[in-house]
MDAnalysis code that builds the backbone (N, CA, C; Angstrom):
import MDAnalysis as mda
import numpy as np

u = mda.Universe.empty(471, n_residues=157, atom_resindex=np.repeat(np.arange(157), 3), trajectory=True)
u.add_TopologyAttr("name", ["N", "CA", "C"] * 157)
u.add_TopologyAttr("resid", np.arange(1, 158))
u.add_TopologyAttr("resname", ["UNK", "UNK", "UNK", "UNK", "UNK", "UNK", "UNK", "UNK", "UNK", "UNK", "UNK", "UNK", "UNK", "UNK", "UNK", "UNK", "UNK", "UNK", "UNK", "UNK", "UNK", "UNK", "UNK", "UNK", "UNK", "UNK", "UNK", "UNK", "UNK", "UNK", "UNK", "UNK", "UNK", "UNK", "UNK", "UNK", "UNK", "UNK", "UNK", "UNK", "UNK", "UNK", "UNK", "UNK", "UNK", "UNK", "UNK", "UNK", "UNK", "UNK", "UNK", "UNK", "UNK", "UNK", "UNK", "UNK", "UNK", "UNK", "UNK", "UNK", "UNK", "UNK", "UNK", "UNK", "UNK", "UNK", "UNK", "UNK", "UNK", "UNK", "UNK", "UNK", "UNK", "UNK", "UNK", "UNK", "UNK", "UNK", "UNK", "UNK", "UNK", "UNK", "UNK", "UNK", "UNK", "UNK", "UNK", "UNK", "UNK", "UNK", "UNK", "UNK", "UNK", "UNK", "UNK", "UNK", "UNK", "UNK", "UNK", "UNK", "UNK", "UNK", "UNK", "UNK", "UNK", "UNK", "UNK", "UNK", "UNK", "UNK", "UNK", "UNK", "UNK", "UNK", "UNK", "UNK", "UNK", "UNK", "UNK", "UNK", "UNK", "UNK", "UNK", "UNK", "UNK", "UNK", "UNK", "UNK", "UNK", "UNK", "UNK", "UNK", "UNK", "UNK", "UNK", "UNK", "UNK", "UNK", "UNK", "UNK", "UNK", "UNK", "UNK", "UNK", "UNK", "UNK", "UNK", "UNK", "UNK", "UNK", "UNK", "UNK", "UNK", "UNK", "UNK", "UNK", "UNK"])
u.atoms.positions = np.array([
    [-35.764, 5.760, 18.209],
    [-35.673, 4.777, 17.156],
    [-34.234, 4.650, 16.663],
    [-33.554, 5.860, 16.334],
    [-32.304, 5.804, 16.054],
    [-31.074, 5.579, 17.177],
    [-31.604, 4.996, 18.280],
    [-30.780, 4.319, 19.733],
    [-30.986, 3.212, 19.408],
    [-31.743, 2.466, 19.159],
    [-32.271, 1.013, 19.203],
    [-31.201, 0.568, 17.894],
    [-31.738, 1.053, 16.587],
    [-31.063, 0.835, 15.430],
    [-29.714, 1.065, 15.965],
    [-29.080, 1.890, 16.469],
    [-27.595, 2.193, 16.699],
    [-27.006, 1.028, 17.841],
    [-27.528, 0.830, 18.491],
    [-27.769, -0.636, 19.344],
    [-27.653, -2.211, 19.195],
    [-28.610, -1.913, 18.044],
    [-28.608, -3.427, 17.481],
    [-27.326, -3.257, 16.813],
    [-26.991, -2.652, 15.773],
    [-26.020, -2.652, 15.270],
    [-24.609, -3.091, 15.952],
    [-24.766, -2.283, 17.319],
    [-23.302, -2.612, 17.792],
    [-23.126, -4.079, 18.645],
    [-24.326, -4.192, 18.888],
    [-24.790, -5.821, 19.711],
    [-24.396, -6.835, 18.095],
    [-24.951, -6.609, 17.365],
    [-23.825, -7.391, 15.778],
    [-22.699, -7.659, 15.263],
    [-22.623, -6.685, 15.697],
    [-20.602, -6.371, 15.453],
    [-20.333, -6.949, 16.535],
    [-20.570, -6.677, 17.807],
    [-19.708, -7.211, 19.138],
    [-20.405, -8.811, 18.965],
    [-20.506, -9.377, 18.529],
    [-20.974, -10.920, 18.406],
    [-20.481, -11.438, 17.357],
    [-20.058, -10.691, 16.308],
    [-19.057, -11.187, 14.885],
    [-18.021, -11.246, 15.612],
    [-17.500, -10.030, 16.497],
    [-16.078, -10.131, 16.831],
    [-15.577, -11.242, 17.882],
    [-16.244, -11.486, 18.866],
    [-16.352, -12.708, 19.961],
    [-16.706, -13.663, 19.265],
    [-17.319, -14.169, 18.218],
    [-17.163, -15.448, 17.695],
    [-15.951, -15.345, 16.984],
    [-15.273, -14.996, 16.107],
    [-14.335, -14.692, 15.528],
    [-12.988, -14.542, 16.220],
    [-12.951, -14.082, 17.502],
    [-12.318, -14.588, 18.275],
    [-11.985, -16.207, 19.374],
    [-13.413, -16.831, 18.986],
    [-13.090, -17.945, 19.831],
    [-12.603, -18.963, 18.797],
    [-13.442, -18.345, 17.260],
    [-12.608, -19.484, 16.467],
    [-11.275, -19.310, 16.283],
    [-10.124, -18.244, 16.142],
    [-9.278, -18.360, 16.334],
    [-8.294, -18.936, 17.467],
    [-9.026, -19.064, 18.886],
    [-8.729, -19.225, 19.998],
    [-8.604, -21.259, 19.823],
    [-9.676, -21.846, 19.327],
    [-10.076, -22.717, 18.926],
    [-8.975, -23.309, 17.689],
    [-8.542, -22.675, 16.684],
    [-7.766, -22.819, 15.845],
    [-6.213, -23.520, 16.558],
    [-5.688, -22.292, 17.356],
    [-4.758, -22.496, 18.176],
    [-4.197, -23.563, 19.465],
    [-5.239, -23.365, 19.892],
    [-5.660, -24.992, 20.523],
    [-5.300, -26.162, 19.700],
    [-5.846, -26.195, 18.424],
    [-6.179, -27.327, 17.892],
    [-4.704, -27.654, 17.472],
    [-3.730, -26.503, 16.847],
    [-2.822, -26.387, 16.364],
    [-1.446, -26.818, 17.305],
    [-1.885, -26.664, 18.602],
    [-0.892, -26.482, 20.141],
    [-1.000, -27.924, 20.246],
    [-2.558, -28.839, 20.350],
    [-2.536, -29.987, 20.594],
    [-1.838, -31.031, 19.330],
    [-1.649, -30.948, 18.586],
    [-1.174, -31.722, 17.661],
    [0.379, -31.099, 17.474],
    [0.722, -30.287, 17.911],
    [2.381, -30.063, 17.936],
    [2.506, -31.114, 19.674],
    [2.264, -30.898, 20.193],
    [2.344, -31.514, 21.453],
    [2.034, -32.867, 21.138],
    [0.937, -33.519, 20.434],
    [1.325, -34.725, 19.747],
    [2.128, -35.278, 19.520],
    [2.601, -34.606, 18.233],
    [3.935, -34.809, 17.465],
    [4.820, -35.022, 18.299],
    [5.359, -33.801, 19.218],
    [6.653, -34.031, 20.211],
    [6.749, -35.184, 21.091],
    [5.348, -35.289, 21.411],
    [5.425, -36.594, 22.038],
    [6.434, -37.848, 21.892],
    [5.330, -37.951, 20.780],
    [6.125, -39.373, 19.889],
    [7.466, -39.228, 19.360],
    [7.630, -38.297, 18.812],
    [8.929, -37.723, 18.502],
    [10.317, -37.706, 19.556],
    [9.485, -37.564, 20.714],
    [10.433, -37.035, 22.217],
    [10.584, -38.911, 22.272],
    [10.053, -39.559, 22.292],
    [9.866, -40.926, 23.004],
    [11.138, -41.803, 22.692],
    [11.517, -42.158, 23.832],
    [13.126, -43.234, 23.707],
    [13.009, -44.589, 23.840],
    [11.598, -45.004, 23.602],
    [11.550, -45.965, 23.477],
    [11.376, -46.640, 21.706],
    [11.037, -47.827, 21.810],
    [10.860, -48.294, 20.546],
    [9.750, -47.633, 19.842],
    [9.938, -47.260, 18.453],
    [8.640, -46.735, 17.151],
    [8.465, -47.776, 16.107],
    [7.508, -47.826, 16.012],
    [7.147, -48.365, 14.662],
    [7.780, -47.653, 13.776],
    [7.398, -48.597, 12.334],
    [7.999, -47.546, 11.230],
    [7.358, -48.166, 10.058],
    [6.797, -47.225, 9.297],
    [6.203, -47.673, 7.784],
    [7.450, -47.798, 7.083],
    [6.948, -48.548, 6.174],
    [7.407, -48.740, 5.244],
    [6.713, -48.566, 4.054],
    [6.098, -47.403, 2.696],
    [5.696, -47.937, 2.126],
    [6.277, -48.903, 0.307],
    [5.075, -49.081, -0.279],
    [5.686, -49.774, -1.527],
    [5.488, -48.370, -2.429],
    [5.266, -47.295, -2.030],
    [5.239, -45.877, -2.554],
    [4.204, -45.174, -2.274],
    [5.002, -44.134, -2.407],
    [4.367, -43.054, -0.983],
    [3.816, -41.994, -2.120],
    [3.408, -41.801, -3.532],
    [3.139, -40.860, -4.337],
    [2.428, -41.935, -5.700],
    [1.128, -41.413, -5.796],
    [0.215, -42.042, -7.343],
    [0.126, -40.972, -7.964],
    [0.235, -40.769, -8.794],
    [-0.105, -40.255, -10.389],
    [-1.683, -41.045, -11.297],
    [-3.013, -40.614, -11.033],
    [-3.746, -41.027, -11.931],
    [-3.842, -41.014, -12.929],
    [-3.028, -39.836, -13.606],
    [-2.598, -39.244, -14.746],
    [-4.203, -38.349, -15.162],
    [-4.743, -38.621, -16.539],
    [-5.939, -37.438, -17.056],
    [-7.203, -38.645, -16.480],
    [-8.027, -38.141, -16.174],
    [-9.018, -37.946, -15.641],
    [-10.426, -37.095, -16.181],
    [-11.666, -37.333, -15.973],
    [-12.863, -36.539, -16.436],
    [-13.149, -36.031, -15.482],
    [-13.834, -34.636, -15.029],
    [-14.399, -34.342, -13.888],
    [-15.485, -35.247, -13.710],
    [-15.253, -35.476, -12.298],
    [-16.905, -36.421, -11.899],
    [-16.150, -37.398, -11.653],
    [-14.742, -37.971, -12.167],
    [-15.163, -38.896, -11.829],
    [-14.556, -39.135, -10.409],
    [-14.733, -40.554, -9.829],
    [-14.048, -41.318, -8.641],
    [-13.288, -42.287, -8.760],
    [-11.823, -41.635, -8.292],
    [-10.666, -42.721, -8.839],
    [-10.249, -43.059, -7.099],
    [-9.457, -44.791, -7.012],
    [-9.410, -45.032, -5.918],
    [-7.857, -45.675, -5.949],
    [-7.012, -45.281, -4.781],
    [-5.495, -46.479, -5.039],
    [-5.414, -46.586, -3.688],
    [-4.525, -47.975, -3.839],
    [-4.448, -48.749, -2.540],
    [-2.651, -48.254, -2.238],
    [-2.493, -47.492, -1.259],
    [-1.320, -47.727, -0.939],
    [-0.925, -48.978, 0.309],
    [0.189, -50.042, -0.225],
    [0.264, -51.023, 0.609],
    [1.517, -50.407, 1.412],
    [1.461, -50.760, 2.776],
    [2.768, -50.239, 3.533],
    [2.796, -51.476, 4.979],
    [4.255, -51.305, 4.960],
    [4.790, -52.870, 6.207],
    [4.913, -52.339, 7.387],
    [5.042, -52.765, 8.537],
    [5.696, -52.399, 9.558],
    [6.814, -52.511, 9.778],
    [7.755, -51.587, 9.989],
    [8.876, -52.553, 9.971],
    [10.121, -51.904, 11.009],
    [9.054, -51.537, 12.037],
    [9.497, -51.093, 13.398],
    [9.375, -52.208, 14.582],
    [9.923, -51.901, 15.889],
    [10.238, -52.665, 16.729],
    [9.060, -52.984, 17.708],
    [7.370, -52.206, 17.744],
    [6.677, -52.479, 17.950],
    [5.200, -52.411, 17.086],
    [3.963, -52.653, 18.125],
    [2.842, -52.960, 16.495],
    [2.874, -51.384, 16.242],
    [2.123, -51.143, 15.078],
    [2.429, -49.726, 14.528],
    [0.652, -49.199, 14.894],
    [0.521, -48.579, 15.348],
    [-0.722, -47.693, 15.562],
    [-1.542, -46.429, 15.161],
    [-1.966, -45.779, 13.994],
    [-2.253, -45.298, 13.296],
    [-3.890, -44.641, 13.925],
    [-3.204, -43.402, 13.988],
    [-4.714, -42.857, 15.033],
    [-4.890, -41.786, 14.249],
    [-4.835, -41.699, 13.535],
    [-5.885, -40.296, 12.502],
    [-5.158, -40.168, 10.888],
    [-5.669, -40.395, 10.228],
    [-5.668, -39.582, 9.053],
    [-6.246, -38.782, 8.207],
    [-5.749, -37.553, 8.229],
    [-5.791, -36.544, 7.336],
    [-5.709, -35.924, 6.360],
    [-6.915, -35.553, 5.264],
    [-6.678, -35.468, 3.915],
    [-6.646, -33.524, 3.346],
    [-6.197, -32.925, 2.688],
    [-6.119, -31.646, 2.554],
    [-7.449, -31.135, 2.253],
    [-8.203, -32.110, 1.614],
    [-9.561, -31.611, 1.033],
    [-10.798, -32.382, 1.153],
    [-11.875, -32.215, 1.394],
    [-12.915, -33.130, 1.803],
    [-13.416, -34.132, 0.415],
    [-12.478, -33.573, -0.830],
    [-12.953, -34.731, -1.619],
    [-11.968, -35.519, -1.857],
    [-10.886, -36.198, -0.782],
    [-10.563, -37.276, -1.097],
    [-10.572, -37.808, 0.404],
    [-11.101, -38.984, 0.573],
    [-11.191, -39.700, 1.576],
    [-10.298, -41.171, 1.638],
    [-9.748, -41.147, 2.912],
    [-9.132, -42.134, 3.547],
    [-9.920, -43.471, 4.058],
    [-9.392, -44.629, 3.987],
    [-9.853, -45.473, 4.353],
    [-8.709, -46.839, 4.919],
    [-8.634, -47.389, 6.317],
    [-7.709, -47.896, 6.833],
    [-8.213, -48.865, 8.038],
    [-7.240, -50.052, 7.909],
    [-7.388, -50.847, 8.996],
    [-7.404, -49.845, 10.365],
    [-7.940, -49.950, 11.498],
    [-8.185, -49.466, 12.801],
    [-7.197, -50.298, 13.775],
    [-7.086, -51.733, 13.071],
    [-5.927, -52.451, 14.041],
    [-4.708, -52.111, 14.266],
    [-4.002, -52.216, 15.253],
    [-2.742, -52.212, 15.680],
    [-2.250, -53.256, 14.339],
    [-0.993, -52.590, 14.154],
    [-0.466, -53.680, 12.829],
    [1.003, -54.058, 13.190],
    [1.525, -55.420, 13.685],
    [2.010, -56.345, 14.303],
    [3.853, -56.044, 13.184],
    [5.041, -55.754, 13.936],
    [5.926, -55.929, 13.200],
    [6.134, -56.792, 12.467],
    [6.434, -56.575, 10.961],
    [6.544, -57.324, 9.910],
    [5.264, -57.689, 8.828],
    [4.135, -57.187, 9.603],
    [2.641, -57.340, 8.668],
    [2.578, -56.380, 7.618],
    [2.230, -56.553, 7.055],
    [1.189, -55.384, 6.209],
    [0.108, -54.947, 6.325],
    [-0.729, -53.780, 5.484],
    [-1.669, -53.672, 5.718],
    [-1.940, -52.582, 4.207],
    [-3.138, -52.056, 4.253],
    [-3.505, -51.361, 2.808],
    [-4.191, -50.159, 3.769],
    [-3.959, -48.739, 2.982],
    [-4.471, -47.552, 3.208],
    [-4.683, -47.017, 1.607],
    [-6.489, -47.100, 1.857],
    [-7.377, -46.863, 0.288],
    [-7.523, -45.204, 0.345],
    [-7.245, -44.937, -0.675],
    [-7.829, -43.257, -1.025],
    [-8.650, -43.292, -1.900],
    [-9.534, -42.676, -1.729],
    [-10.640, -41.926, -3.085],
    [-10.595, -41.109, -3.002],
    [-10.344, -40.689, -4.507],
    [-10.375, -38.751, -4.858],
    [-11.623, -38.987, -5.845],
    [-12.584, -38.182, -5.472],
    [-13.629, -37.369, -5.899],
    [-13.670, -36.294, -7.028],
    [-13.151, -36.171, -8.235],
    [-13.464, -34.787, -9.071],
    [-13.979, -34.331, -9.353],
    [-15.715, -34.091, -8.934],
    [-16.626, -33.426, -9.073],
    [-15.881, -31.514, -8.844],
    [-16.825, -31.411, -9.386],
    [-16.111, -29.773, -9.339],
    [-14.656, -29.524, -9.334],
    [-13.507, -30.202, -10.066],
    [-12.089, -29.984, -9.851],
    [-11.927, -30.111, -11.360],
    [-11.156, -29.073, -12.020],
    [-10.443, -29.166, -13.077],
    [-8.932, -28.627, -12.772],
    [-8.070, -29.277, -14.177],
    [-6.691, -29.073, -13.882],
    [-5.915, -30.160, -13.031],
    [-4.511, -29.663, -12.555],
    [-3.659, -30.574, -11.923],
    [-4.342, -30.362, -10.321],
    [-4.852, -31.554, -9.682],
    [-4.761, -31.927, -8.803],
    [-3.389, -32.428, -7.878],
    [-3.383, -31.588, -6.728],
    [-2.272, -32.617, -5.739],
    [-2.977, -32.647, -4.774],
    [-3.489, -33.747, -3.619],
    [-4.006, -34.004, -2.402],
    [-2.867, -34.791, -1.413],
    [-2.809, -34.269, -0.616],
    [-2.042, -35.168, 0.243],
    [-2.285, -35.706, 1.535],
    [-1.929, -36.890, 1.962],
    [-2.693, -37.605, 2.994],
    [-1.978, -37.802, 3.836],
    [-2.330, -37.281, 5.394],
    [-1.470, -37.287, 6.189],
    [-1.792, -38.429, 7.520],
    [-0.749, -39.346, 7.757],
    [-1.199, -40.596, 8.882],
    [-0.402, -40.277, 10.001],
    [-1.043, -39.958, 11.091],
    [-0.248, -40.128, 12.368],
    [-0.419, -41.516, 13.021],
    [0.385, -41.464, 13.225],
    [0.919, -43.005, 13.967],
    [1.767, -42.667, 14.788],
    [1.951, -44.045, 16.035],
    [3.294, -43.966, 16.354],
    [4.878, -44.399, 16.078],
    [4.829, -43.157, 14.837],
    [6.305, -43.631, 14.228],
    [7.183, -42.520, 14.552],
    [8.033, -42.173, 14.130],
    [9.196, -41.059, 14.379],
    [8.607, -39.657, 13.617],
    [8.202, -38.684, 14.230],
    [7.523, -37.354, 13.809],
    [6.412, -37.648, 13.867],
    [6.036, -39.003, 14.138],
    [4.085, -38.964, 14.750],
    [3.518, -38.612, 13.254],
    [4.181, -38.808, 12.286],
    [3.158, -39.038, 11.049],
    [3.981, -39.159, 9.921],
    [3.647, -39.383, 8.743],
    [3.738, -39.747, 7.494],
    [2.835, -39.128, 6.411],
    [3.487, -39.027, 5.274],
    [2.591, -38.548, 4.405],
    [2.754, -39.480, 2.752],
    [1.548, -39.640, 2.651],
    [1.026, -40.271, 0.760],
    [0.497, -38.943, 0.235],
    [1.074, -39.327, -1.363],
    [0.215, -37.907, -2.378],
    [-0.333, -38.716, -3.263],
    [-1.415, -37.823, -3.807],
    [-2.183, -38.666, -5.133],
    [-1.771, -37.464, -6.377],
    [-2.196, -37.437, -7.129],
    [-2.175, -36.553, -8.356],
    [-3.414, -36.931, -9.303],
    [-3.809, -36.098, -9.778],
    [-4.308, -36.028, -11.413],
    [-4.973, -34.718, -12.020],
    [-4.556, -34.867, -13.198],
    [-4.963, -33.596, -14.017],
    [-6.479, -34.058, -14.552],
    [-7.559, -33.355, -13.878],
    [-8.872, -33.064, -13.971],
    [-9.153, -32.559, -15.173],
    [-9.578, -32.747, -16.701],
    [-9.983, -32.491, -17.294],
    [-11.661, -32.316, -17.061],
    [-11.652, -30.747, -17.979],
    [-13.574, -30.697, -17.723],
    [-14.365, -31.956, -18.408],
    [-15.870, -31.697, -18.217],
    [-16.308, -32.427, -18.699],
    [-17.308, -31.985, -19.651],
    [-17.075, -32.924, -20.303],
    [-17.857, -32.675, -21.871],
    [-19.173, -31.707, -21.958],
    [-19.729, -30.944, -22.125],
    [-20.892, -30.395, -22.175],
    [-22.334, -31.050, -23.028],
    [-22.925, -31.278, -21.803],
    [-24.350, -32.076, -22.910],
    [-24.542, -31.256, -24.195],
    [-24.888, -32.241, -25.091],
    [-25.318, -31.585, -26.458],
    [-24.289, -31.136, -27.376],
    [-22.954, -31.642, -26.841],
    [-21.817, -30.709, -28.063],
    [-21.020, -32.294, -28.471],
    [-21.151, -32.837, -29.201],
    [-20.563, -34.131, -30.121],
    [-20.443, -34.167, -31.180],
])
């Protein structure tokens, strides 16, 4: 009985440690492919797009928890071909990105929407949103801000 128990045990551990190893393995990968990204575009001698935005940082200022605040950052092209925008990335799952999918034509515009979420967030918020494209360093970055005040407690007025 005390083989089996001593058994299972180590068949547990050796299965924490091999998963735990592939997610790191997995991590690295993920980390290798997006530097290799980057260099890509970065390495490239040909023509890049290039944002432009009308500002690259919002301030919501105070805020209630709960709530959902949204800003439009507008940004141009204003590189030598259309600008192409293949992933964006937010630091935290409660603020979400939202963006044209089209190729965006030198000299156009276009709008990239954020919503930040403050459910469960008090204090100064910073989120930052990261766009790869093909521009020079294969990405760009927008910040939002706001200081999350709690929220009121039922029954205290």
């Amino acid at each position: 009985m005390k083989l089996i128990k001593s058994l299972s045990i180590l068949v547990v551990m050796a299965t924490m440690l091999i998963s735990c190893g592939e997610e790191k393995k997995s991590s690295s990968t993920e980390k290798s492919a997006a530097v290799s990204t980057a260099s890509t575009t970065k390495a490239s001698t040909g023509p890049l797009a290039k944002f432009n935005f009308e500002e690259k940082e919002f301030n919501f200022g105070e805020i209630t928890e709960g709530d959902k605040v949204t800003h439009v950052f507008n940004y141009t092209n204003q590189g030598e071909v259309p600008l192409t925008i293949t992933n964006v990335r937010t630091t935290c799952g409660c603020t979400a990105p939202d963006w044209d999918r089209k190729p965006l034509a030198p000299g156009e515009t276009a709008k990239l929407t954020v919503t930040f979420n403050s459910a469960h967030k008090k204090g100064t918020q910073v989120k930052r949103v990261t766009i790869q494209a093909n521009v020079e360093d294969g990405m760009d970055v927008v910040t939002i801000r706001a200081k999350v005040n709690p929220k009121a407690e039922k029954g205290t007025m």
